[in-house]
N, C-alpha and C positions, 0 to 999 in steps of 0.2 A: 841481632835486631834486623841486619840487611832480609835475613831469610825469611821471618817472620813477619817483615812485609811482602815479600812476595808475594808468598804465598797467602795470605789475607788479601793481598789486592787479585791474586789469577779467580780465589772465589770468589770476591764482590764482582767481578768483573761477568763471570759466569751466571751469577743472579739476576744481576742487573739484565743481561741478555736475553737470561727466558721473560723476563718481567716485560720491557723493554719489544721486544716479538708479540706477548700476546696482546699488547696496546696497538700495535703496528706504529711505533714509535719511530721518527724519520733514522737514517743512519747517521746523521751527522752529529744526534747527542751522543749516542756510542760509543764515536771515536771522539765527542770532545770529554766524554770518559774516561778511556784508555789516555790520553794527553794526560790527564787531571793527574793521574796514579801512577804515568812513568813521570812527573815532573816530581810529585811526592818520595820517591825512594832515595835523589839524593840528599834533599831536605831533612827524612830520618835518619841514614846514616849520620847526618851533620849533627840531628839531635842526640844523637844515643851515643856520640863519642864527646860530645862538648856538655852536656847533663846524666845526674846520677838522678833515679829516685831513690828517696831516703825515708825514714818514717817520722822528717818532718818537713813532707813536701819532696818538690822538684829544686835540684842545686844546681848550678855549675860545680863541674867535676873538680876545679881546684878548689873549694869552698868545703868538701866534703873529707873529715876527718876518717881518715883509715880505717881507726880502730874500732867508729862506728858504722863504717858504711856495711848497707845489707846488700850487697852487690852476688853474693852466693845465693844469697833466700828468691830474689827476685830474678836468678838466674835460673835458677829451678822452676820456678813457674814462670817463666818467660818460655822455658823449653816444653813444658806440658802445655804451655798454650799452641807451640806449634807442632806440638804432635797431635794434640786434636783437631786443629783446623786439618792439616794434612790427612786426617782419618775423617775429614767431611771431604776435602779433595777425592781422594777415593772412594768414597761410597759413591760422591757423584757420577767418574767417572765410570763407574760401574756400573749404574742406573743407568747413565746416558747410551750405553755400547752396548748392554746387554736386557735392558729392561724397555728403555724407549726406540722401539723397529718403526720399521714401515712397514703397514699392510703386504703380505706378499700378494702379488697380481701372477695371475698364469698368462703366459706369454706365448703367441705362436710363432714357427719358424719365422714365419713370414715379416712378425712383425720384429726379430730377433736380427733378421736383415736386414731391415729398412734401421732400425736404433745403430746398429754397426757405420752404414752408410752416411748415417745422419751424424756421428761421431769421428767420422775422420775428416783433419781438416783438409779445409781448401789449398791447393799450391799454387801461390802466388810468389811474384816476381819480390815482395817486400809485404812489408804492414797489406795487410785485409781493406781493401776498403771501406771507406765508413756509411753508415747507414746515413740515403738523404738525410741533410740538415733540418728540410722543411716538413718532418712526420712525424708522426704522433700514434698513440695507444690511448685508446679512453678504457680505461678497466673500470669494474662493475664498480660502483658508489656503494659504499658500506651500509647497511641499513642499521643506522642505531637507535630506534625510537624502541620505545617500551614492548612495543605490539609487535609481534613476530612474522605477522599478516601482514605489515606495511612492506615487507620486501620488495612488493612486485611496484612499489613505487620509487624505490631506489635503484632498483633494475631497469624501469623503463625511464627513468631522467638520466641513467647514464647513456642509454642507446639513444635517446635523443637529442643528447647531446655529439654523440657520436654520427649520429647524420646530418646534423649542423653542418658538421665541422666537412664532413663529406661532399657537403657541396661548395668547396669552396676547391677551384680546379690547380691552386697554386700548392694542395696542401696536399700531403699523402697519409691518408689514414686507416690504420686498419680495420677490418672488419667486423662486426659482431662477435660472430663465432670462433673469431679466432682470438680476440679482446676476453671474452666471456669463459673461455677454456682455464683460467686462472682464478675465477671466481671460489671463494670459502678457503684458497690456498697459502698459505704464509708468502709471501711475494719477496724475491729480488729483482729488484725494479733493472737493476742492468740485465737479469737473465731473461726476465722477460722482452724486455726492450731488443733482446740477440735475436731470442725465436720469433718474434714478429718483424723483426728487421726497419725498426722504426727509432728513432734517436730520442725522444719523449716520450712521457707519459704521464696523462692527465689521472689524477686517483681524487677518491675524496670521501662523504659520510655523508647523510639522511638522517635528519628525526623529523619527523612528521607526528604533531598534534593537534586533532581537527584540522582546524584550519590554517592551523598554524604548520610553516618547516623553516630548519636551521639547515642551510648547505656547507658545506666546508670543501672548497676546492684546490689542489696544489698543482703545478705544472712542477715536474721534472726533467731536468736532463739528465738521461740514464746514464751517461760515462762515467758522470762523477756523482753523481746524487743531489747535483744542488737545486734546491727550489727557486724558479726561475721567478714562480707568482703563485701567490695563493689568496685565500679571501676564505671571510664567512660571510651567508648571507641571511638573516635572521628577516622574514616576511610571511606575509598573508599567499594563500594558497593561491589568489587572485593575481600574483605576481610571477608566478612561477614562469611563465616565456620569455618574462624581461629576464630574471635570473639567469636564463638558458642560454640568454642573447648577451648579456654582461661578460659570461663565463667564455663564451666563444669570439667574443669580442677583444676580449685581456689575453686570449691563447693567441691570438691573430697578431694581436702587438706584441707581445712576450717575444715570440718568434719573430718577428719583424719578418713577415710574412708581406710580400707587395702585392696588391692586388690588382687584375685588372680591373672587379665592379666593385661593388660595397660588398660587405657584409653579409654574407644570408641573413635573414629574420626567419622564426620561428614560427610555426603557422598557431594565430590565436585562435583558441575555441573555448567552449566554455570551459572553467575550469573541474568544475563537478564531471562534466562529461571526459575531462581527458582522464580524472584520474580514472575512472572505470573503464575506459578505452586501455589502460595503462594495465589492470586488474585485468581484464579479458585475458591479454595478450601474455600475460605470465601463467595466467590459469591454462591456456593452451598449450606452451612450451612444457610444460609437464607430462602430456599425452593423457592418453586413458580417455571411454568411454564419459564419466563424470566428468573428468575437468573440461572435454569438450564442450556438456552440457551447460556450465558453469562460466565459462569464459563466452556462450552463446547468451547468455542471462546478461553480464555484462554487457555488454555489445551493444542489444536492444536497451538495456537501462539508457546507456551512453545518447543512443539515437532517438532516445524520447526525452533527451533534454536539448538535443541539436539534430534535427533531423535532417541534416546539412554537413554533417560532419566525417567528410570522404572517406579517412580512413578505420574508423569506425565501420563504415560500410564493405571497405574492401577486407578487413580480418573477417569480417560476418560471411561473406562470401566465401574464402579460405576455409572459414571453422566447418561449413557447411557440406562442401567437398572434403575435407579431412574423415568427416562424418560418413559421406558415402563409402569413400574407400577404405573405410574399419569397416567396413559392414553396420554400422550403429543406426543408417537411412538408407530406404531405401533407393537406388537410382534415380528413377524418375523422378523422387519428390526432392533430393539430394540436391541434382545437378538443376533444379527447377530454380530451387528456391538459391545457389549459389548464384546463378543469369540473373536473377532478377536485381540480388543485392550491389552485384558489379555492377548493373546495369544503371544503379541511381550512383553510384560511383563515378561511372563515365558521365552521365548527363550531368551532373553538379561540374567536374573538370575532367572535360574531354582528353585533357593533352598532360595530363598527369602520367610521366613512359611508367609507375609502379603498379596504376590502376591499368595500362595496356598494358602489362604484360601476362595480370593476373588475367583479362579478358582473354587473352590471347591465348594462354592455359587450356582457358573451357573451352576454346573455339576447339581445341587442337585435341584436347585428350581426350576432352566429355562428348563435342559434339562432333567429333570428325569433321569437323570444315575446314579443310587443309589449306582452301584457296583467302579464305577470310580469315581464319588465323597469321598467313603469311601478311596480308595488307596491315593486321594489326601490328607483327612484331616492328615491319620495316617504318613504318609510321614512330613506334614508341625508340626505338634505334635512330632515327633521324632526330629525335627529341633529344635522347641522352644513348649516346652507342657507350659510353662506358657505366653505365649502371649493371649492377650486378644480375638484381631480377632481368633486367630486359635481356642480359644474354643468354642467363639461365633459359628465358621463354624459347628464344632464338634456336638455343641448341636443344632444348626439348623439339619443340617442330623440324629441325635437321633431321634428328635421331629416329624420330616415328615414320618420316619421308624417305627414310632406309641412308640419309645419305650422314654416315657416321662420322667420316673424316673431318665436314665442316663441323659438326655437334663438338668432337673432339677439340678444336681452333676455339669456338667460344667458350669452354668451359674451361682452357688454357690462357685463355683472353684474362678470365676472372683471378686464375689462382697467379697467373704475372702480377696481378695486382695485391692480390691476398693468397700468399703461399701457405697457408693455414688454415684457410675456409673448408670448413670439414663436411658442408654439404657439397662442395665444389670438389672435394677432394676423391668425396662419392662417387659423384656423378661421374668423373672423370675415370675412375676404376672402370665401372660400370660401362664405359664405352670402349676403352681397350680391351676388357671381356668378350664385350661384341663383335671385335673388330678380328677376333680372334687371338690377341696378343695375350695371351694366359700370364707369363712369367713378368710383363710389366705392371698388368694389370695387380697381379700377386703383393708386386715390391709397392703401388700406391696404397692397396689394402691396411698392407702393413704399417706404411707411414701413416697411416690413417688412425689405428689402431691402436702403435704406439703414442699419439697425442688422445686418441679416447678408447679406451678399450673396452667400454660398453655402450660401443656405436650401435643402433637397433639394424638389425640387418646385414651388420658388414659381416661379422664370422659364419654367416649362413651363406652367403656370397663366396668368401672364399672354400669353405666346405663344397659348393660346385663345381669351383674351379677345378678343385682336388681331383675329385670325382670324374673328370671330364680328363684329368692326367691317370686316372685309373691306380690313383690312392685312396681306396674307401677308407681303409682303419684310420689313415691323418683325415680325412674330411670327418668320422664321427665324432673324434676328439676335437676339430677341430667346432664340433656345434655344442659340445659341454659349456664352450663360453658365451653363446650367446642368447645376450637377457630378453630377444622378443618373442613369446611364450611360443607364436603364432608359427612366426619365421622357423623357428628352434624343431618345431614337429614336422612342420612343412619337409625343411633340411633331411630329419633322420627320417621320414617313410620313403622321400628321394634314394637312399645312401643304404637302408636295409637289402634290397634285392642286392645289390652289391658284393654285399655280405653273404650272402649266401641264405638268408632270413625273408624270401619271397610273403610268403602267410603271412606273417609279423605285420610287413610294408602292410597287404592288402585289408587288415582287421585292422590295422589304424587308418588308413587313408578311409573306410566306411567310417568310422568315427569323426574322421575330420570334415567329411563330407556333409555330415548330420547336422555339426554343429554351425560350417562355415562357409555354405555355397552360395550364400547369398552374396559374396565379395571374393570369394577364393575363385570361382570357376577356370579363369585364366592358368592361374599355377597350377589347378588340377589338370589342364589338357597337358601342361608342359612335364607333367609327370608321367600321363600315360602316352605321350608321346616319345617320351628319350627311353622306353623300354618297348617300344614297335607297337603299343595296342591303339591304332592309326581308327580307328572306329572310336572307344572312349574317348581320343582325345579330340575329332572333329566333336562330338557331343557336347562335349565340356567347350569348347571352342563357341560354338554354336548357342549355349547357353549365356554367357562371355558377352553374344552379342547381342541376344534380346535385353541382357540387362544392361546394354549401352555401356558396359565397363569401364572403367578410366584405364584399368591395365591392358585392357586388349588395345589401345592404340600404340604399344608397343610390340605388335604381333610382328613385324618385318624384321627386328631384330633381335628375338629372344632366341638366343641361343640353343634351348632346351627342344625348342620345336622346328628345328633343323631335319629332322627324317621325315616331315611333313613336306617340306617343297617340292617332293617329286609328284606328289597325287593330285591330281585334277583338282579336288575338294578346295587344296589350299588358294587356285586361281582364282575359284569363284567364290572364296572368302575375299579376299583382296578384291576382288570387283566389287563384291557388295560393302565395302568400308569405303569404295573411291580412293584406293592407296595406289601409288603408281606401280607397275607391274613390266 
């Protein structure tokens, strides 16, 4: 009897778990499961030595006549019953080990280094220390309304939530990108809580009908899993900033969080307009030619029912430049129509440091105005010096101004704060490359990598690297993995002469030229420059610059066009950008 519970409770136990997983059902009913089923096995031992069954009923065993008891018959099938559970034990675990994998992913050295690094622990003196008391994780809000299309409203209430909470300076919260890397993923709330290095984590679920949404929100402490607060909140779509402001209100006291001011509030705006501010903004994070187009539709929907409504204005601006540098607009009309939209950005709230920094951007990349870009960053830095965007602006205008080390400090500045922010993590690659530091830059790639392995750009990035170590065969393999079609071609016509496949390189690069000069020019000079053809590559340069490029204002630090700084040409390039020289 003892075994025959077992082994019935290790499979209920097993069911229960997948079932249990795909609810995302908290852990604490699991284990008050497992309790339920270890406190049951002494209870049946107790039944199945103190009662017979008989075939008339259940007895106490001294009540039960010998000569009648069926104690054999029901021994027999008490024993077929546990050899057939025991023969679903094993089918399962055989389905589970050998039927249910995980996707294999192709891994490169690089990033086979960086997962090694990232897996050996710390040495310390005793116990690890613990992650601030006072931080938090807002992971993506479940979208569970009928409509599949309503995602990008439970995506954008959880980031909204999540800058709430961000400005509140007592509180330490993680970032987007590195909150949002666990999204569609079966989640352990402590493992996540390790990799982002935060001690909470706020989760929760969306149904949105018309007008109607159901929120459900839980604060956790990830050591142990206990819900610290949770809530539903069942309202009118008219209500949603109070909801925002409730929820970051109750995290604030939950944590007994001290403040020095109040509360942030939630900036109100119409509500028909946020959600489609909200639609924009997930139509964009998707990429692509269309969704740009689509998330630009939103935008202006949004600002024809509040033509007031800042950030509205400033994604419009963003989409818009994204736009130029795909190639999808042309420059001038690109970078036109991006100035104008900032521009009612800033005049609506001047001192908004997310709308100067994006100003700061176009001052810096689109228009070359090195001197007014700098007034802009210091200004949006005197506002808020730890926002993310404003450092990002910061060390962008470092970077183009040739002066790397400080670009380096703020984009260092960012990931002290967010060790996981994977455009920061980028970016920062991207300047030890410059800096010439190949083998650090290599090991960030990597870390990069192993948290998203189809980052757009990064395996084409380190394919350079390679390349520049005078490993062609690892840099072509090394662009087999990556997904940006663009980058991916760009990479192998670089990496063919190498090989020993000149013609090859030169009948695709005429193909890519055909297709993509209207935004490529820059990486075209960077290609016929790191092979010495110093005439196509001033050409392409020189083209670069009639179309006001966004990429050419990183001409002082590209790597690729390094055989160029000796020739006169490149002076009076730099003189005519106003770069310092």
């Amino acid at each position: 009897m003892g075994i025959a519970y077992v082994v019935v409770a290790w499979l209920v136990a097993q069911v229960l778990q997948l079932i249990f997983e795909s609810f995302g059902t908290p852990d604490w009913v699991m284990k008050t499961v497992l309790t339920l089923l270890a406190v049951g096995l002494p209870l049946a031992l107790f039944f199945a030595w103190a009662f017979e069954l008989t075939t008339e009923g259940i007895k106490r065993e001294q009540d039960v006549d010998r000569s009648k008891s069926i104690t054999t018959q029901t021994g027999k099938k008490l024993n077929l019953t546990i050899f057939f559970v025991m023969a679903l034990a094993l089918f399962y675990f055989a389905y589970d080990k050998y039927v249910i994998t995980e996707p294999t992913v192709a891994v490169t050295p690089a990033q086979e280094e960086a997962k090694a690094e990232m897996a050996v622990p710390q040495a310390t003196g005793g116990d690890a220390s613990p992650e601030p008391d006072k931080s938090i994780a807002v992971l993506p809000f479940v979208n569970m309304s009928s409509d599949e299309e309503q995602e990008y409203f439970s995506d954008g209430l959880s980031e909204e939530l999540l800058n709430l909470l961000a400005k509140i300076p007592e509180l330490k919260v993680a970032s987007r990108s590195s909150a949002f890397q666990f999204k569609g993923e079966k989640i352990d709330v402590t493992e996540v809580a390790r990799k982002l290095k935060v001690a909470h984590v706020l989760e929760g679920s969306v149904r949105k009908a018309g007008n109607q949404v159901r929120i459900t929100a839980q604060l956790i402490k990830a050591n142990d899993g206990y819900h610290m607060w949770s809530e539903t909140y069942d309202r009118s779509l008219e209500n949603i900033f109070a909801i925002q402001d409730e929820i970051s209100a109750a995290v604030v006291e939950a944590l007994k969080v001290e403040l020095l001011g109040e509360v942030p509030k939630s900036e109100v705006v119409n509500p028909e307009a946020y959600a489609l501010w909200l639609k924009g903004r997930f139509l964009y994070s998707k990429w692509g030619k269309e969704n740009f187009e689509e998330a630009i539709k939103a935008y202006k929907a949004a600002l024809e029912i509040d033509p007031k409504y800042v950030e509205a204005w400033a994604s419009l601006s963003i989409a818009y430049l994204t736009q130029t540098q795909s190639g999808y607009l042309g420059s001038t009309e690109g970078i036109g129509l991006a100035r104008e939209a900032i521009g009612k950005a800033a005049a609506i709230d001047p001192n908004r440091p997310s709308v100067l920094a994006r100003l700061a951007n176009i001052q810096n990349s689109f228009e070359w105005d090195w001197a007014g870009a700098d007034i802009t960053v210091q200004r949006a830095l005197e506002l808020d010096p730890n926002d993310s965007r404003v450092l990002g602006a910061a060390a962008t205008l470092a970077s183009n101004l040739g002066r790397e080390e400080e670009a380096l400090e703020f984009y260092q500045r960012v990931l002290d704060q967010e060790p996981l922010d994977l455009i920061n993590l980028y970016n920062k690659a991207a300047t030890l490359h410059r800096l010439g530091r190949l083998e650090d830059a290599l090991l960030i790639y990597g870390t990069l990598l192993s948290l998203n392995p189809e980052d757009w750009g990064s395996h084409t990035q380190v394919a350079i690297i390679l390349l520049q170590q005078e490993k062609p065969e690892q840099a072509w393999d090394e662009l087999e993995l990556e997904v940006d079609p663009q980058q991916q071609e760009l990479g192998r016509i670089l990496v063919l002469p190498a090989l020993g496949k000149q013609a090859e390189a030169e009948q695709r690069m005429d193909v890519f030229i055909e297709q993509h000069q209207s935004w490529a020019a820059f990486p075209i000079a960077g290609y016929y420059a790191w092979y010495g053809d110093k005439d196509s590559a001033f050409h392409w340069l020189d083209v670069a610059f009639q179309q006001h490029s966004g990429l050419l204002s990183a001409v002082l630090s590209e790597p690729l066009l390094a055989p160029l700084h000796d020739d006169p040409r490149w002076g009076d390039l730099i003189v005519r950008m106003n770069l310092p020289h």
